[in-house]
C-alpha positions in Angstrom: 0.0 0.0 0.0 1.4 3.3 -1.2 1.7 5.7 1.5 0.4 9.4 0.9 1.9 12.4 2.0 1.4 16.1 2.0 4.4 18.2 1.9 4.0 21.3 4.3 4.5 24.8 2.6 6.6 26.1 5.2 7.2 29.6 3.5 3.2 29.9 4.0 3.8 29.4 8.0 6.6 31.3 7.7 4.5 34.6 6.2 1.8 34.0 9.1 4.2 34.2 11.4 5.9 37.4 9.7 9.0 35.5 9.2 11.3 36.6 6.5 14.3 33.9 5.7 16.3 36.3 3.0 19.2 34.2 3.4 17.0 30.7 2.6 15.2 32.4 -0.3 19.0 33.6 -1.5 20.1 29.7 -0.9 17.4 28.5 -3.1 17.8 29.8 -5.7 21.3 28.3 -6.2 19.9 24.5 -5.6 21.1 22.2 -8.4 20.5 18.6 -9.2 22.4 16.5 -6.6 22.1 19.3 -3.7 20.4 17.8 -0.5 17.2 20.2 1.1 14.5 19.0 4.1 11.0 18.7 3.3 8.5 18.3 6.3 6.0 15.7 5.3 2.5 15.2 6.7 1.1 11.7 7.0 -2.9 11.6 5.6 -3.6 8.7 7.5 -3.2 11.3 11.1 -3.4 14.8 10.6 -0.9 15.5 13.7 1.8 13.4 12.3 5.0 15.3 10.4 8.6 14.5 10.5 11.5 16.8 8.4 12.9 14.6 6.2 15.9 15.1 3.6 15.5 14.6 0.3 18.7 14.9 -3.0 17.1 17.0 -5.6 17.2 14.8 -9.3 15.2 18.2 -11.0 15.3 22.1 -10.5 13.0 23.7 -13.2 12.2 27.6 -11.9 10.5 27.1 -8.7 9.4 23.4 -9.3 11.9 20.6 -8.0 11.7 17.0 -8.0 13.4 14.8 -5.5 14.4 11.4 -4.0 13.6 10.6 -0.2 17.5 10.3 1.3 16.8 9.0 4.6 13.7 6.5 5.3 11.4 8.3 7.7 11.2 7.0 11.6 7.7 8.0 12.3 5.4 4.9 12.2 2.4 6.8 9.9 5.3 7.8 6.8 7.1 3.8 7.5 5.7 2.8 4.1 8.3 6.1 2.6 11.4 4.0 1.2 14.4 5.8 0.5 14.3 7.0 -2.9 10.3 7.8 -3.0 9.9 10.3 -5.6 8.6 14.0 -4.6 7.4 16.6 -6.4 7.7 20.2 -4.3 8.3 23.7 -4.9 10.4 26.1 -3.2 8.1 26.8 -0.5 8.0 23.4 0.8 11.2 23.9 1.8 11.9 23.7 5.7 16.1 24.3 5.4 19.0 23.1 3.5 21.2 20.5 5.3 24.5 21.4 7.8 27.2 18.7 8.3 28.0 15.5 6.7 25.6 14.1 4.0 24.7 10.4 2.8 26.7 9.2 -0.1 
């Protein structure tokens, strides 16, 4: 059974909470096939389940990006995610670009 997900727009919560990340935007628009970002992803199945997630971009067209899941989610509602799910998401679905050492 596939498992659906939503993908949170995190730059709308960002705007109700009149927060401004210049330096985010700025970083985004330098993302390139192969760059890692994190994506929150909500789980359907419970509306109070999410979990940050990172995800190596395979597609950057304008604002649009397409993705493969990096890192197989821990929570029990996203378990069906395997790593290298396919996502579709836009810049404002994304929660932050990755610090530190990344999966190879």
């Amino acid at each position: 059974m596939k498992t659906q997900v939503e993908i949170e727009d995190i730059e709308q919560l960002r705007r109700r909470a009149a927060i401004d990340d210049v330096e985010l935007r700025e970083a985004i628009l330098g993302l390139r096939a192969g760059d890692y970002v994190k994506l929150t992803l909500l789980a359907h199945a419970k509306a109070n389940t999410s979990e940050t997630v990172l995800v190596r971009i395979t597609r950057v067209k304008g604002t649009d990006f397409r993705g493969k899941l990096a890192v197989r989610p821990v929570s029990p509602a996203l378990s069906g995610l395997e790593i290298g799910a396919l996502l579709t998401f836009t810049s404002d679905h994304i929660h932050s670009l990755p610090k530190g050492r990344l999966p190879e």
